[in-house]
C-alpha positions as CSV (number, residue, x, y, z in Angstrom):
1,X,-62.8,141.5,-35.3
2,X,-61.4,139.1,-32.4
3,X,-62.0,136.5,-34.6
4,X,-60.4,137.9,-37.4
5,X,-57.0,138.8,-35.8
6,X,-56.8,135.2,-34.1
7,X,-56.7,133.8,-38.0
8,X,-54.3,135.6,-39.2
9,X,-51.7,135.3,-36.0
10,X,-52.3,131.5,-37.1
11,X,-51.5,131.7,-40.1
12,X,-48.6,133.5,-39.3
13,X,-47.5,130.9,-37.2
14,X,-47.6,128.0,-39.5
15,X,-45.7,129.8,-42.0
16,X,-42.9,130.5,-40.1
17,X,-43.4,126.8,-39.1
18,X,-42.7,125.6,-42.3
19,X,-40.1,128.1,-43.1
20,X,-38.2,127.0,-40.6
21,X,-38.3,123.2,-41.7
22,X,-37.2,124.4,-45.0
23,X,-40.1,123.5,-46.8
24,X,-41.5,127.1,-47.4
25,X,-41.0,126.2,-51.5
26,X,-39.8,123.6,-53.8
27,X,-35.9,122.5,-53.4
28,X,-33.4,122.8,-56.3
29,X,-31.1,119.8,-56.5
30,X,-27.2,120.9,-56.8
31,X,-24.8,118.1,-58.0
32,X,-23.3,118.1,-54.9
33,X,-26.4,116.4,-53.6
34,X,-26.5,113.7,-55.3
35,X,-22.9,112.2,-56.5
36,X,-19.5,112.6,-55.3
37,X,-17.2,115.1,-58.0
38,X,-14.9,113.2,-60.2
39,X,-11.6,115.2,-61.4
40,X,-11.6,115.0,-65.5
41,X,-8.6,112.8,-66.3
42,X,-10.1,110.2,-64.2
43,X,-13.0,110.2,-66.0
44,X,-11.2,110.2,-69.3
45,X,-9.3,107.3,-68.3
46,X,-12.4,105.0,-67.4
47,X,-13.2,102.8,-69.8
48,X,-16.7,102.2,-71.1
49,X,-18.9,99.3,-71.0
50,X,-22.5,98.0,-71.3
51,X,-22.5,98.1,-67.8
52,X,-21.3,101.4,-66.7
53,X,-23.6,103.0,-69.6
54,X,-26.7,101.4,-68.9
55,X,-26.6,99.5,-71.6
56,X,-28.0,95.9,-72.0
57,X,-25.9,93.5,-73.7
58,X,-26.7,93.7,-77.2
59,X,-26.2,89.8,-77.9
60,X,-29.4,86.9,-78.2
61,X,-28.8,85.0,-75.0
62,X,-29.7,81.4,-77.0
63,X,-26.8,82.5,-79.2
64,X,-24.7,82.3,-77.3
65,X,-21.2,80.9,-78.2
66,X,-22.4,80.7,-81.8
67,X,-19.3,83.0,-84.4
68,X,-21.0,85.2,-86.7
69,X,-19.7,84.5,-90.2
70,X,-17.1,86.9,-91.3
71,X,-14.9,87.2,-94.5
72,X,-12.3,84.5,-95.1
73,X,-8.6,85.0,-94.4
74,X,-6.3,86.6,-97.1
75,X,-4.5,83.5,-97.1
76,X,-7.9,81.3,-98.1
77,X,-8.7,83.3,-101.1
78,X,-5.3,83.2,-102.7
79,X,-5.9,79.4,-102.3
80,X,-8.8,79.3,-104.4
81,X,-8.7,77.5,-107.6
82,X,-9.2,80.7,-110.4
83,X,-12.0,80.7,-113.0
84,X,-10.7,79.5,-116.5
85,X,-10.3,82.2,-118.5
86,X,-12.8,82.5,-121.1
87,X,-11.5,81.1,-125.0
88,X,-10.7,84.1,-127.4
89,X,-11.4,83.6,-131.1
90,X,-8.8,84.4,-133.6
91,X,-10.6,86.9,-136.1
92,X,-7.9,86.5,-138.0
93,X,-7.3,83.3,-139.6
94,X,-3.7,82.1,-140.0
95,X,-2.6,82.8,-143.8
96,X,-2.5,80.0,-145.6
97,X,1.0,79.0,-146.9
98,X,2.0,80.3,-150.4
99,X,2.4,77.6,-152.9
100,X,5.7,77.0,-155.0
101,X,6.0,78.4,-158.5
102,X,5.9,75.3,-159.6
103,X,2.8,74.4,-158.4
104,X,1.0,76.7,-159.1
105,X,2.6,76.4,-162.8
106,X,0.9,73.1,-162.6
107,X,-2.8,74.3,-161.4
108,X,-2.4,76.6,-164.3
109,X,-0.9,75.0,-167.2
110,X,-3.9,73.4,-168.7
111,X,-5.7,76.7,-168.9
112,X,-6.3,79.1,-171.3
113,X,-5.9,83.3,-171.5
114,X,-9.0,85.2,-169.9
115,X,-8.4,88.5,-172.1
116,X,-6.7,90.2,-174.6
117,X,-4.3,91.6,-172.0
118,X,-3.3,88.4,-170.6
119,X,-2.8,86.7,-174.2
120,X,-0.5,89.1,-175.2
121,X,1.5,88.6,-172.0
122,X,2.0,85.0,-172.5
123,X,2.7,85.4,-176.0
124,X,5.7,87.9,-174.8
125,X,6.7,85.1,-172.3
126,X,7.1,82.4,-174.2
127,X,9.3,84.3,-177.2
128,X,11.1,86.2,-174.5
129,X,11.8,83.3,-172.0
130,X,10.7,80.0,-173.0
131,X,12.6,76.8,-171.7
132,X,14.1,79.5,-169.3
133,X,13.7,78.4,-165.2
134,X,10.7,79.3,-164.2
135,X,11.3,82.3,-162.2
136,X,13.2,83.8,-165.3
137,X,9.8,83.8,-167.0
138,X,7.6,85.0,-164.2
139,X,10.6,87.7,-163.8
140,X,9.7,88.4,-167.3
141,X,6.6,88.9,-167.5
142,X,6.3,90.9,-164.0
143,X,8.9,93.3,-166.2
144,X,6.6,94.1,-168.4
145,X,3.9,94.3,-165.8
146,X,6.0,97.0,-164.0
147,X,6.1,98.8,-167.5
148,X,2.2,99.7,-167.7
149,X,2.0,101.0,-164.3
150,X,5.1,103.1,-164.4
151,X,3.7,106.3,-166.3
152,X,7.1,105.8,-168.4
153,X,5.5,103.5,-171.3
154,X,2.1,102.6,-172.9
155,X,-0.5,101.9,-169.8
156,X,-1.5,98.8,-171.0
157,X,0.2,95.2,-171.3
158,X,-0.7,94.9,-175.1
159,X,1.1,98.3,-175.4
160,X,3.9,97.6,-174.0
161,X,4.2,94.8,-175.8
162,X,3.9,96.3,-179.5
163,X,6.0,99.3,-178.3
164,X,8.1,99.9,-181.4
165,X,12.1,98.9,-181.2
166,X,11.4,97.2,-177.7
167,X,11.1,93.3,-178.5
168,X,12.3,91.5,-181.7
169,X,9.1,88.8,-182.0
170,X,7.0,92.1,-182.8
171,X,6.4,92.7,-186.7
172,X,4.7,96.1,-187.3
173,X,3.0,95.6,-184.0
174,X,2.0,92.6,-184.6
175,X,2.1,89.9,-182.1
176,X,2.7,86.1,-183.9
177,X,0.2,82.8,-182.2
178,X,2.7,80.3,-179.9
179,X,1.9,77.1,-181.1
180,X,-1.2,76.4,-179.0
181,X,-0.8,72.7,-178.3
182,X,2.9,73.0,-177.0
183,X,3.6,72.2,-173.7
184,X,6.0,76.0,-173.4
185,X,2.8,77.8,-174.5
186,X,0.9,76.1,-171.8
187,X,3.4,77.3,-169.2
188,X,3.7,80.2,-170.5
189,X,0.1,80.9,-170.3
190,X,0.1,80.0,-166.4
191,X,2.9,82.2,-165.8
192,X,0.8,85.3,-167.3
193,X,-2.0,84.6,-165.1
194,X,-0.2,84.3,-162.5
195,X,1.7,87.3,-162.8
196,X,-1.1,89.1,-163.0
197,X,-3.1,87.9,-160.3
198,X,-0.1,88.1,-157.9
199,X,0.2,84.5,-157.1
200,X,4.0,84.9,-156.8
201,X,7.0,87.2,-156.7
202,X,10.1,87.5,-159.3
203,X,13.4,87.3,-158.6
204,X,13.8,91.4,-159.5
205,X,11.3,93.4,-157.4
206,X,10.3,97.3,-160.2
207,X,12.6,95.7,-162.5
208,X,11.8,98.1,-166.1
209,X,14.3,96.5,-168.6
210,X,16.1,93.6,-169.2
211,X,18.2,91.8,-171.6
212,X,20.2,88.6,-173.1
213,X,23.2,87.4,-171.2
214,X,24.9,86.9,-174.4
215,X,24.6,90.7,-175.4
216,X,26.3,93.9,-173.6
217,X,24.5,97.1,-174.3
218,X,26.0,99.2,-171.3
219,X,23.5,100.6,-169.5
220,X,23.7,102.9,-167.0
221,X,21.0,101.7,-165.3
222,X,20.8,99.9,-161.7
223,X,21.2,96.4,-161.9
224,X,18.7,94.7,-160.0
225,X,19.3,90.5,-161.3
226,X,20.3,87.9,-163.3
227,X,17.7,85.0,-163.8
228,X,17.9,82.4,-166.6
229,X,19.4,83.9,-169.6
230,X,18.2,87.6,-168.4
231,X,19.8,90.3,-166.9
232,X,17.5,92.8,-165.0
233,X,17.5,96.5,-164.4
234,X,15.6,99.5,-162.8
């Protein structure tokens, strides 16, 4: 029991021992142990830097004074020579130039009438206009042309041709042969064709009628030109 009580008064003593020398439990750590307080705008106003972070600087020692590459001044690239720009084709080809009357008159002369409806065009050409300019005879014939498509007159060239009461040279609807080896039969034959294949233009664009200078029927009809011995009309 002696025993016992001795213990526990020394126990008691080393307690308060180490109570006393503060070390009865762990110690908290307040900031104010460890650094000195900094007001806020003076910490907002300090700069940062590897240093003050902790941070190692972030650069290879052995390249050292070496410039990374970096994109070329504004004033470099407008100096550079520009890529050719690439060739364009013209899809469309340039038209080729129309040739004169007259040549094609030539190209055509030594031919002869594909059809029906281009023989009795000539044949109206060279009784209507023969020895006449050229574009008197074209104008001539494009008349007649403009005739079957008008809805006005027979739909096609023959018909308007054989039209009763419309061109002297027509017996009974019939249309007489142009002497076939005569040089105004051979250009009046070109002048059909080319007519109708649109080679060339006359000189009085949906012209319908037409008649001798020498006569004066008075129409009242719009008068559209005089070519040759003709006098045209819409």
């Amino acid at each position: 029991m002696r025993i016992s009580f001795r213990a526990a008064a020394f126990a008691a003593a080393a307690f308060s021992f180490w109570a006393f020398a503060g070390l009865a439990g762990p110690s908290i750590a307040s900031e104010a142990d460890t650094a000195p307080t900094v007001p806020y705008a003076e910490h907002a106003a300090t700069a940062l830097t590897a240093e003050n972070l902790g941070l190692n600087d972030l650069r290879d020692p052995g390249e050292a004074g070496q410039d990374l590459a970096s994109p070329a001044p504004v004033a470099i690239h407008a100096m550079a020579p520009a890529l050719p720009a690439p060739a364009t084709v013209d899809e469309q080809p340039q038209a080729a130039e129309r040739r004169s009357l007259g040549e094609l008159v030539d190209d055509y002369a030594g031919s002869e009438t594909p059809d029906a409806e281009t023989d009795c065009l000539a044949r109206a050409v060279y009784y209507e206009s023969k020895g006449e300019p050229l574009a008197g005879q074209l104008t001539v014939a494009e008349v007649i042309i403009n005739r079957s498509r008008s809805g006005r007159f027979p739909s096609t060239l023959c018909g308007v041709v054989r039209q009763p009461g419309q061109f002297s040279f027509v017996r009974r609807g019939h249309i007489p042969m142009p002497p076939a080896a005569s040089r105004d039969w051979r250009i009046a034959v070109a002048i059909a064709r080319i007519a109708t294949e649109d080679l060339a233009d006359g000189a009085a664009p949906r012209a319908l009628f037409f008649h001798a200078r020498r006569v004066n029927p008075g129409w009242r009809l719009t008068r559209v030109a005089t070519v040759g011995n003709h006098v045209f009309y819409r």
